[in-house]
C-alpha positions as CSV (number, residue, x, y, z in Angstrom):
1,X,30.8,3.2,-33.5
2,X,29.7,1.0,-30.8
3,X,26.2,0.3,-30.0
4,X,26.5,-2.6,-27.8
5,X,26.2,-2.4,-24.0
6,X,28.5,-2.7,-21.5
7,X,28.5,-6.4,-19.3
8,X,27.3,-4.2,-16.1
9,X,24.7,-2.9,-18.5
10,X,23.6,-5.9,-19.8
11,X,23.4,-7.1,-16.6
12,X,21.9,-4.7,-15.0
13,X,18.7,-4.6,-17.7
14,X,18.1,-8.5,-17.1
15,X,18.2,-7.9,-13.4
16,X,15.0,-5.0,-14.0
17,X,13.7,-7.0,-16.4
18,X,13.8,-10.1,-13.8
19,X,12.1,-8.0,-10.9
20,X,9.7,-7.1,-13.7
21,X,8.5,-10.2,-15.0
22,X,8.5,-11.4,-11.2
23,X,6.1,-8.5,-9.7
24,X,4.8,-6.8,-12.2
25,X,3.7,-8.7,-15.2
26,X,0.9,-9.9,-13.4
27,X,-1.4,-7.0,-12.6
28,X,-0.6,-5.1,-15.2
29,X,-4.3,-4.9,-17.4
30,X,-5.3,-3.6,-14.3
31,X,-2.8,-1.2,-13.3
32,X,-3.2,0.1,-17.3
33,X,-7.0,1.0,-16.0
34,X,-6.6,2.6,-12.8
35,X,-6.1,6.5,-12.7
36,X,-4.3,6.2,-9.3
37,X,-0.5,6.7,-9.5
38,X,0.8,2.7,-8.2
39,X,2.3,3.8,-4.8
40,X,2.8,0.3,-4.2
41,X,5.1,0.1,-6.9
42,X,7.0,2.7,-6.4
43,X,8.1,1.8,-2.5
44,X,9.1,-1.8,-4.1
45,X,10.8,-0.2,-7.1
46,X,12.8,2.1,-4.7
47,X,13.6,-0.7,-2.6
48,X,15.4,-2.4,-5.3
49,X,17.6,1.1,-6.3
50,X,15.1,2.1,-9.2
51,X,14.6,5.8,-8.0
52,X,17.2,8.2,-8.3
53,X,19.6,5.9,-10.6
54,X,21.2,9.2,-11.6
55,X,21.3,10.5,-8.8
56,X,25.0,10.6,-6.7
57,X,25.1,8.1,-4.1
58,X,25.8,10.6,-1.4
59,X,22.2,12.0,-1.8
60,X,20.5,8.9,-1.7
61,X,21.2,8.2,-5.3
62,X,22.5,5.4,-7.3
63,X,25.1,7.1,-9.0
64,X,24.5,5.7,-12.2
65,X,24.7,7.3,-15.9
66,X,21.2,8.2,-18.2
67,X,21.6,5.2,-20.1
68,X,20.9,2.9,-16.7
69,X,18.3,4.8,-15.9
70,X,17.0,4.6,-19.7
71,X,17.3,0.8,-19.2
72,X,15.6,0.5,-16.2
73,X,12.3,2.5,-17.6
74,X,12.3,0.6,-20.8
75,X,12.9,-3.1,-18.9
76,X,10.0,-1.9,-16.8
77,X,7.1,-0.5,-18.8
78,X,7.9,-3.5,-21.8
79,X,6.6,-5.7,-18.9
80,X,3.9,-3.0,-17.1
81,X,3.3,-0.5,-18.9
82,X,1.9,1.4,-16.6
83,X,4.9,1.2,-14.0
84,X,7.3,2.5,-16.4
85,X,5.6,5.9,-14.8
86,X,6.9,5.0,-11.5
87,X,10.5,5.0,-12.7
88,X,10.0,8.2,-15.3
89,X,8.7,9.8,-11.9
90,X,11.8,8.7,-10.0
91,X,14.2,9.6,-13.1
92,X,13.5,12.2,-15.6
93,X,10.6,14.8,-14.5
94,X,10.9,17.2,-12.1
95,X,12.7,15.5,-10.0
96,X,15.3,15.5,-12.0
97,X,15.6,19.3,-12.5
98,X,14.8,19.8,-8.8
99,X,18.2,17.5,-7.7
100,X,20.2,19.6,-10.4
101,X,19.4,23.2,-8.9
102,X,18.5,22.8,-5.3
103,X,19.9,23.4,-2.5
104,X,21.0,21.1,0.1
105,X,18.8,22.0,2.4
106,X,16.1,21.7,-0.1
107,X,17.5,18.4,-1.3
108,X,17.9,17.4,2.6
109,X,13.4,18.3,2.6
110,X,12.4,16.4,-0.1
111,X,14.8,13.9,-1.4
112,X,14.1,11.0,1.2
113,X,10.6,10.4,0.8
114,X,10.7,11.4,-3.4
115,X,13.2,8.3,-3.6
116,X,11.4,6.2,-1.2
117,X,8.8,6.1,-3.2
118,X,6.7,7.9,-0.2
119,X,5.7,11.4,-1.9
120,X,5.9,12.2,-5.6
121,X,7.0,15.8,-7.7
122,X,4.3,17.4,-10.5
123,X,5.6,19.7,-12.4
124,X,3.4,23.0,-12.8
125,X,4.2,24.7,-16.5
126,X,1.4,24.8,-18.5
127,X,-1.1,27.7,-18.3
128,X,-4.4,28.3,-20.3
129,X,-2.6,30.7,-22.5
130,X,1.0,29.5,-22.3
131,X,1.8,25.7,-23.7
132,X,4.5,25.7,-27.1
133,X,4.9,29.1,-25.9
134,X,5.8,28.8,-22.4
135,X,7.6,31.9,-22.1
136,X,4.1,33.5,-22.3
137,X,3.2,32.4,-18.8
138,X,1.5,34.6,-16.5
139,X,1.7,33.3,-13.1
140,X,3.5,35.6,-10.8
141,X,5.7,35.7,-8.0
142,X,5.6,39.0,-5.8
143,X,8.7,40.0,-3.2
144,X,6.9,40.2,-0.2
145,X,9.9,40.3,2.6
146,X,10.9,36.4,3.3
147,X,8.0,35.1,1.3
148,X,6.7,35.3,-2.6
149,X,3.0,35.9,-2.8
150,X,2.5,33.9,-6.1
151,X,-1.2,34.1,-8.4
152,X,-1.8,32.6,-11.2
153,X,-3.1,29.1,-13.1
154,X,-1.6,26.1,-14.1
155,X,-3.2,23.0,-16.1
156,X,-2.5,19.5,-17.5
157,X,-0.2,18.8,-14.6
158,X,0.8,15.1,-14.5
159,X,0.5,13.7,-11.4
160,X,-0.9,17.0,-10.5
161,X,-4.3,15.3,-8.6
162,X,-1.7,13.6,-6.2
163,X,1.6,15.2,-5.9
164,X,2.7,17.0,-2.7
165,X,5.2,19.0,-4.0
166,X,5.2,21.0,-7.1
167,X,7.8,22.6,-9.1
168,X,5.9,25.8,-10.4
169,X,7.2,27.9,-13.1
170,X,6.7,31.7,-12.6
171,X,7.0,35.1,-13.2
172,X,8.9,36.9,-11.1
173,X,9.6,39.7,-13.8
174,X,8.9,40.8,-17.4
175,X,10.2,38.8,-20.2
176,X,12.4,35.5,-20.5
177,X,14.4,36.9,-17.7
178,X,11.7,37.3,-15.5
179,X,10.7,33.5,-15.1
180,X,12.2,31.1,-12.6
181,X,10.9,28.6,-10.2
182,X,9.4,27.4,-6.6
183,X,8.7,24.2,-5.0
184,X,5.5,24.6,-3.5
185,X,3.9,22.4,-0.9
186,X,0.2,20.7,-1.0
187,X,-1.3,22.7,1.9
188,X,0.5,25.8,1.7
189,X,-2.4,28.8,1.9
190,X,-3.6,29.9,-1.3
191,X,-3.3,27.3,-3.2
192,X,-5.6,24.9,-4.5
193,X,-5.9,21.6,-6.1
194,X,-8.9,21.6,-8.6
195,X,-11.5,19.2,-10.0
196,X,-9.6,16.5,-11.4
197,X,-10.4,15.4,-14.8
198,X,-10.0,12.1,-16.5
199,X,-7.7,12.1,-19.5
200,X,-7.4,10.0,-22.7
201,X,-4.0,8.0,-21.0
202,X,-6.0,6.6,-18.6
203,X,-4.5,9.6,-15.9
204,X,-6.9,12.0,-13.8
205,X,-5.4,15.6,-13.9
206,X,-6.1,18.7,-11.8
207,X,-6.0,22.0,-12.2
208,X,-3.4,24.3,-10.0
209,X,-4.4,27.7,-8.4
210,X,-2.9,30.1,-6.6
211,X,-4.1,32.8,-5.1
212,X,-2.1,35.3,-2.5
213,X,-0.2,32.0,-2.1
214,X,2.2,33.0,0.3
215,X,5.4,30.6,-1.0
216,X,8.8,31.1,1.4
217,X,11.8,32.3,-0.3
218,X,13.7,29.6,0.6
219,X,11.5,27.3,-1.5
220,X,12.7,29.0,-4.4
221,X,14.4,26.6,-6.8
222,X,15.8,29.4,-9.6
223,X,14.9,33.1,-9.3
224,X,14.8,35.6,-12.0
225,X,17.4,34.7,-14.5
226,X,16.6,30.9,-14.4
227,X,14.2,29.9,-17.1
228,X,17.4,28.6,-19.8
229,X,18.4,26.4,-17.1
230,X,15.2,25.0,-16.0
231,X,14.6,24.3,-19.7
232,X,17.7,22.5,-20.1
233,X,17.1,20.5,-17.3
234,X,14.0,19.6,-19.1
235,X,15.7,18.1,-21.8
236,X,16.2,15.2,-19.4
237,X,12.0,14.9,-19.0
238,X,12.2,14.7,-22.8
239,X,14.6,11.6,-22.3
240,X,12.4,10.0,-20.3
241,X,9.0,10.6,-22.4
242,X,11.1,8.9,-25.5
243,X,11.9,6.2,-23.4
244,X,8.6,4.9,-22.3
245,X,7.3,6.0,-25.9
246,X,9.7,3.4,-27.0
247,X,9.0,0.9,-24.8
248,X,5.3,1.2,-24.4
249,X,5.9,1.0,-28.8
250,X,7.8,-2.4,-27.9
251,X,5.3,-3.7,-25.4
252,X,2.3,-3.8,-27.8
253,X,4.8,-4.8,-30.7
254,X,5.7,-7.9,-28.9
255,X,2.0,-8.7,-27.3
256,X,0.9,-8.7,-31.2
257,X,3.7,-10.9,-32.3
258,X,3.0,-13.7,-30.0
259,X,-0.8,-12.9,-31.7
260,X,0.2,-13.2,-35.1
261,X,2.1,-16.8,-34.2
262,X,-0.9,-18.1,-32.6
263,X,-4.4,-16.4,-34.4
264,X,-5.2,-18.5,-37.3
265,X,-7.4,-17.2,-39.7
266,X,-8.1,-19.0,-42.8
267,X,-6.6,-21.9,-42.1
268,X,-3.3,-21.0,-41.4
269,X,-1.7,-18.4,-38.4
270,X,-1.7,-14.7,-39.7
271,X,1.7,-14.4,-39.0
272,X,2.4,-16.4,-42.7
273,X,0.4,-13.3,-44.2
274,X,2.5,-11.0,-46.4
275,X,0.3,-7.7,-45.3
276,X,0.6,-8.4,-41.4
277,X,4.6,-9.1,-42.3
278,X,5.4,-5.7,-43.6
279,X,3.7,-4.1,-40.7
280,X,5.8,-6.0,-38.4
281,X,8.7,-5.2,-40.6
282,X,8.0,-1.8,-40.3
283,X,7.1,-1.7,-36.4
284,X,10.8,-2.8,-35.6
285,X,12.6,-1.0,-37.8
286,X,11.0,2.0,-36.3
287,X,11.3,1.2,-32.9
288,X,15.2,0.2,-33.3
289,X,16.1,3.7,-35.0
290,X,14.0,5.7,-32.5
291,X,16.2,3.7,-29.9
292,X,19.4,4.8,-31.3
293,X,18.8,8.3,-31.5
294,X,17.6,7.8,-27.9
295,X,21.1,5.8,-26.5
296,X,22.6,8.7,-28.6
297,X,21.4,11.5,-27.0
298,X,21.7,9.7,-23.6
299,X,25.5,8.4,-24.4
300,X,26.8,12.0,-25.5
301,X,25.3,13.6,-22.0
302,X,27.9,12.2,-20.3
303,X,26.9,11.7,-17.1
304,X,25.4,15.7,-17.5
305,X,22.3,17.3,-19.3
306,X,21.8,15.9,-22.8
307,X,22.3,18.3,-25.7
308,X,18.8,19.4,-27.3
309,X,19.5,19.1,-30.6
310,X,19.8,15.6,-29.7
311,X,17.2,15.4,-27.4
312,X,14.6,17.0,-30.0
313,X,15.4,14.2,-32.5
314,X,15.2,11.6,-29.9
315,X,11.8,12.2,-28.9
316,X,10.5,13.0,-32.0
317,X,11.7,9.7,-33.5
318,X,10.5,8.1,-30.5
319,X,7.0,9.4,-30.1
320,X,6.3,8.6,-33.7
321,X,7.9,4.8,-33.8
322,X,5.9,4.3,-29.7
323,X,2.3,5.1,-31.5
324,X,3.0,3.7,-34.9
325,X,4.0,0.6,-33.2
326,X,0.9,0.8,-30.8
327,X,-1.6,1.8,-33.4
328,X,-0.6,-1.4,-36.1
329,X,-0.1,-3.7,-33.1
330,X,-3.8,-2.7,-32.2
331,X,-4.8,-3.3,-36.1
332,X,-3.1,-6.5,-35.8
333,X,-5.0,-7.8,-32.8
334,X,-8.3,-6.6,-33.7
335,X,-11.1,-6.3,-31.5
336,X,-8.8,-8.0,-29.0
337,X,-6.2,-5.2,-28.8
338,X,-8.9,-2.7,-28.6
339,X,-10.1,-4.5,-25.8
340,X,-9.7,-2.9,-22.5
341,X,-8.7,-5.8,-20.8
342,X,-5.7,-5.7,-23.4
343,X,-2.6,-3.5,-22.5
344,X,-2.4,-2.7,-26.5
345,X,-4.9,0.0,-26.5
346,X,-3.6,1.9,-23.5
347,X,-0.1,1.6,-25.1
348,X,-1.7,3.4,-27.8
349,X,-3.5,5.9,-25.6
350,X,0.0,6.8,-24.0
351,X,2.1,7.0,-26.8
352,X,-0.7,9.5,-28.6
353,X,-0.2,11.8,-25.3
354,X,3.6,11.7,-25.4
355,X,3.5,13.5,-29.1
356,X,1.9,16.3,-27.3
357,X,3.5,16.2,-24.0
358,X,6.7,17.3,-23.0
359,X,7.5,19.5,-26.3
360,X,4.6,18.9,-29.0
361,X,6.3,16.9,-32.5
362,X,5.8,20.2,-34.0
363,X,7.8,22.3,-31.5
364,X,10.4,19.3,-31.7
365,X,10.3,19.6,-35.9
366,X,11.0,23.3,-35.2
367,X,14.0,22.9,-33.0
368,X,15.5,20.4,-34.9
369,X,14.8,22.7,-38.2
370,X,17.1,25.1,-36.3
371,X,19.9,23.1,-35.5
372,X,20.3,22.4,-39.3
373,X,20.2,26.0,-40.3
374,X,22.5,27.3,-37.4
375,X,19.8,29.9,-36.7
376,X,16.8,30.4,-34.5
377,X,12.9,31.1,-36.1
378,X,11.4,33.2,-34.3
379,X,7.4,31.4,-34.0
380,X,5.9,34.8,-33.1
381,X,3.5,37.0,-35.6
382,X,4.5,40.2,-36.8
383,X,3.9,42.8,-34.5
């Protein structure tokens, strides 16, 4: 089996990671710190064909394959942490689910100014008594004519505080079959952006409410019937989530290295210490296996959604090699890394989040649990 990249791969990566080190390496302690999504970024990365890599060229797109647009985030956020959001954003999240279901006259809406860079996508899913158990959501979506009158509550939202379109999981129905989705618009009556709140990633988040939001029907994404497929287009956010967990890993794996070659202690640089070896022994053979399973998962899609049996095991090995690398690199540096002028300790921050975001470690254990027993567990009590 062949693990290498292609040329135009290869290529490609030292291109992004060119642009990176160019624009973006400088800044980036201070870009870690600020709550405020980097609009700046995002029109420049968009200008250089960052947002949308998967998507065809015909819609704005780039045409290119998951493992280009895995490239691109990892070449990134190694340099700027903190911008690797701006090409998840432009990638993986919702966006990504809204290009794979909408229509073309949705697409022909929203499109332009989500790949310019302009506007940005949150995605709505969470509820205060629906996260593992999403199915459990309580939102609602009422038939009222040409319009859905939708009610409910949404939470922990990224990009949620400044989005201006939101892809909003509801209910139009009882049971599984009753969920689907709708893009909903900042500004559209009934619904509100709360308080934001500041979160341990550095991000501020805002609570969602609707209230006799009057939503028109044809900013419905998938009706009744379309919660498998809006959950298999979410294997894709899982993609991305590994990838910056990854990279974020590698970022404050590499800022400790150059530490360890330079810090002496005792007389000598604490690179030549057999303790602070093994920990950098163990950092990279993390983070490579964790890649693997990522480039596997992205390979075998194929150009289409990634399988998530795969994609379970990817992010599970990646969230777990991003923090371990981020929390020893942090060890390593001392009161340096934990500095907040250091990227280390927000590396560390994020990669914490990402093993609850996106599909918890212990939901990912569980799904992967099922794909080796050929069976589903049901997580539900007795009733």
């Amino acid at each position: 089996m062949d693990f290498s990249l292609t040329d135009d791969q290869r290529m490609f990566r030292e291109s992004v990671e060119r642009l990176a080190r160019t624009e973006l390496a400088e800044g980036a302690a201070e870009r870690a710190r600020s709550p405020q999504f980097p609009r700046d970024v995002a029109r420049r990365l968009a200008q250089a064909g960052l947002l949308g890599i998967t998507l065809p060229e015909a819609e704005g797109g780039q045409g290119g394959t998951l493992v280009e647009a895995i490239l691109a985030i990892q070449a990134v956020a190694e340099v700027c942490p903190r911008s690797g959001d701006v090409v998840q954003a432009g990638n993986f999240g919702p966006i990504r689910t809204f290009w794979e279901y909408a229509t073309p006259e949705q697409k022909e809406r929203f499109l332009p100014d989500l790949l310019a860079g302009r506007t940005s996508i949150s995605l709505g899913m969470t509820e205060p008594d629906a996260g593992s158990a999403v199915t459990e959501l309580r939102t609602s979506a009422r038939d009222a004519g040409d319009h859905w009158v939708v009610d409910g509550q949404k939470i922990f939202g990224t990009h949620s505080a400044e989005a201006e379109v939101f892809l909003v999981y509801v209910r139009f129905g009882p049971g599984v079959d009753g969920i689907g989705s709708l893009l909903i618009e900042k500004g559209t009556e009934g619904f509100e952006i709360g308080r934001a709140s500041a979160f341990m990633n550095g991000e501020d988040w805002a609570p969602l409410y609707f209230a006799n939001c009057r939503v028109p029907k044809a900013n419905t994404l998938l009706g009744p019937g379309g919660f498998k497929k809006q959950i298999a287009g979410f294997n894709v956010e899982r993609l991305g989530n590994a990838s910056r967990a990854v990279a974020c890993g590698r970022h404050a794996f590499n800022t400790a290295r150059d530490y360890a070659l330079t810090r002496r202690q005792f007389g000598r640089p604490i690179c030549e210490f057999q303790g602070l070896q093994w920990k950098f022994a163990e950092m990279a053979t993390k983070l490579d296996a964790a890649q693997l399973l990522l480039m596997r998962a992205a390979v075998n899609a194929a150009g289409g959604l990634p399988s998530a049996q795969e994609t379970a095991m990817a992010k599970y090995a990646c969230n777990d090699a991003g923090f371990f690398a981020a929390n020893e690199a942090l060890q390593v540096m001392g009161g340096h890394g934990f500095s907040q002028e250091s990227t280390v300790q927000y590396c560390m921050r994020r990669t914490r989040g990402w093993q609850i975001a996106g599909g918890s470690t212990e939901i990912l254990k569980n799904r992967i649990a099922e794909g080796v027993f050929g069976r589903r567990f049901s997580q539900r009590g007795a009733s």
